[in-house]
N, C-alpha and C positions, 0 to 999 in steps of 0.2 A: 174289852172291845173285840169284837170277832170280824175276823174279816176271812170271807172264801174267796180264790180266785177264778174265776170261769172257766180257765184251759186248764188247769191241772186236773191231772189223771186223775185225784181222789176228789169225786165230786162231793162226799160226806166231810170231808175234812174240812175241822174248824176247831175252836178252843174249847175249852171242857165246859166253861160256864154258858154256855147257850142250850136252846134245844135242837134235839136232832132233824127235827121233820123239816123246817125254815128250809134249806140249800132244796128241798126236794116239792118245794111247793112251790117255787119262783121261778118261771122263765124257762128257758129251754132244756133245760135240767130235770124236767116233770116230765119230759117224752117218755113214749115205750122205747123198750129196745132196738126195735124195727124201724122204728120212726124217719127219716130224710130229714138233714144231712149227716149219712154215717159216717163216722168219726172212726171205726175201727172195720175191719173185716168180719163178718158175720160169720165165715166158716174158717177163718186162720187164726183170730185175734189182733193182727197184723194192723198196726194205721193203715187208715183208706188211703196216704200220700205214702207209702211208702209200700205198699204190697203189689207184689208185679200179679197180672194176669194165669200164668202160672203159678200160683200158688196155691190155687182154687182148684180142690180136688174134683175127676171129670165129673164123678159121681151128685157131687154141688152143682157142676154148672149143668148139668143136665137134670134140676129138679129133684132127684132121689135123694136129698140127706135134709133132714132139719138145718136149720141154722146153731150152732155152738155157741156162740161169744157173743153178748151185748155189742151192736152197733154202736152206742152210744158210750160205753167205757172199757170195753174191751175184756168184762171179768166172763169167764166159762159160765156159761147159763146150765139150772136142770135141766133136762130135753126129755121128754116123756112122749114114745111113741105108741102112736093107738094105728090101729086096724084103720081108723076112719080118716087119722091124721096125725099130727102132735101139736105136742103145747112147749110153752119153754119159758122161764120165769127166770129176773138175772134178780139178785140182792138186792140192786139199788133202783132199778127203773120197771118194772114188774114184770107182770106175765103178757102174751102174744099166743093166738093160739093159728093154724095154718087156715081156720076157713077166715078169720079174719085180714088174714093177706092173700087169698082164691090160692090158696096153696094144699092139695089135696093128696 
């Protein structure tokens, strides 16, 4: 019997005898990274209920830095910057790219 629980941090976790992809195709768990409501800091890793306003480098709140950490579970994203823009892909919830959030 497998059972996942919705607030734990390891949204992939579950018992060996299942398949992997099931937690990732059901319900709010299939968001991108970026998605609303973020659940972690997008440039700290920090839970969104626990991360004060300072902690947010100026550089972030001023637009200039990619986003680092999935909103959605807090794990370090790749961040690949281009000339044009960036992209940024977490393990578990996929890739975001900047023109898809008017972020250039």
């Amino acid at each position: 019997m497998t059972s996942v629980i919705p607030g734990s941090s390891f949204p992939g976790a579950q018992s060996s005898g299942s398949q992997s992809s099931a937690p990732q195709s059901s319900g709010p768990q299939s968001s991108g990274p970026l998605q609303e409501p973020l659940r972690f800091g997008v440039y700290t890793g920090i839970e969104a209920e626990l991360q004060s306003p300072e902690a947010v480098p100026a550089a972030a709140q001023l637009g200039l830095e990619p986003p680092r950490f999935c909103g959605q579970c807090g794990r370090r994203m790749v961040v690949q910057v281009r000339p044009d823009g960036w992209d940024a892909r977490c393990s578990r919830h996929g890739t975001v790219d900047s023109s898809e959030v008017g972020q250039r």
